[in-house]
N, C-alpha and C positions, 0 to 999 in steps of 0.2 A: 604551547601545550596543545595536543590533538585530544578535539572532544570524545570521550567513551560513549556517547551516544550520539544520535541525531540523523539526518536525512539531506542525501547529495543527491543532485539531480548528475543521472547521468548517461551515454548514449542512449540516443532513440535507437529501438527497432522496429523498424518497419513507419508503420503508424500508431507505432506504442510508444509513450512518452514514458521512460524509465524514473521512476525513484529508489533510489537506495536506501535502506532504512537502518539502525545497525544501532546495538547497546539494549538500553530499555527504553521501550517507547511508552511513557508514561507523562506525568503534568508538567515535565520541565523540558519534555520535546517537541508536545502538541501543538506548539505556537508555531514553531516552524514547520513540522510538517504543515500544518494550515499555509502558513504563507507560500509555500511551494505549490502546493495544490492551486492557492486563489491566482497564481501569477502563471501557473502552465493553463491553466481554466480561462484568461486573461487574452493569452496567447491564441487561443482557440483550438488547444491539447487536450481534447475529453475521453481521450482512450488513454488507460493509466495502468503500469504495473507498477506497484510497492513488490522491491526489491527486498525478501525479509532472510535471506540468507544470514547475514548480520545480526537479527534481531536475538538476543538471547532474555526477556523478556517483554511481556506486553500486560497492560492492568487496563480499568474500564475508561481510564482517558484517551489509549491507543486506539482501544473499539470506539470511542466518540471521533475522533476525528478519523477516522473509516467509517462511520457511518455519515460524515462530514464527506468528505469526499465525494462516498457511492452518492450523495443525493445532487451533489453540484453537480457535477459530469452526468446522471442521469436527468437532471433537468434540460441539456444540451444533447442529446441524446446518444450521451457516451456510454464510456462503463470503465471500471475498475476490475483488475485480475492480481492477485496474490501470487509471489513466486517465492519458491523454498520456505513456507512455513515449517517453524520446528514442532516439535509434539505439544506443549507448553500453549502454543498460537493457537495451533490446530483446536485442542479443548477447550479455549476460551471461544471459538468459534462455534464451538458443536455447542456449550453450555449456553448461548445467548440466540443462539441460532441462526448464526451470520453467516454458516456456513451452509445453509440452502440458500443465498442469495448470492454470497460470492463465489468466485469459481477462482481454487486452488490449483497451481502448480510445481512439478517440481523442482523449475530454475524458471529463468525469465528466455529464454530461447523458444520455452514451450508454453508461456503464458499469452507471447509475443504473436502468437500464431495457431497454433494448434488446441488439439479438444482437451475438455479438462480432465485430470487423474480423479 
């Protein structure tokens, strides 16, 4: 059975370590995306895209392990970049206000490299 949610690590670009996010990223995903995050973090991968093309929901446990993340990799002096948020993502960014700290794109090509939208 292929899971309707969850989080694939998958090619790098560049010196951007990709994740793939897809389904609902809520309290029966957050374990693994954590795990993914602690073990590219591990690796010494502190530049991160979440790959949210996939994502067709997110609730306040997807924004906990996002703000999990941004604080691991910013302790290392990385940073996390958002690609393809859908309108759904994007609002719970603006209502908590993660979205003046993350920087949004609109696929992982341009989060990989270039300025944010």
């Amino acid at each position: 059975m292929v899971p309707v949610s969850g989080v694939e690590r998958i090619s790098d670009v560049g010196a951007w370590a990709v994740l793939s996010l897809f389904g609902d990223i809520d309290v029966h995903v957050v374990a693994r995306v954590r795990e993914a995050v602690d073990e590219l973090v591990c690796d010494g991968r502190v530049h991160l895209v979440w790959d949210l093309e996939g994502v067709s929901f997110m609730d306040s446990a997807g924004l906990g392990v996002l703000v999990y993340t941004m604080r691991s990799v910013e302790a290392r002096e990385g940073s996390v970049r958002l690609a393809g948020p859908d309108q759904q993502v994007r609002r719970l960014l603006e209502l908590t206000g993660l979205d003046a700290v993350v920087e949004c794109h609109p696929d992982v090509a341009s989060a990989a490299g270039r300025t944010a939208r």
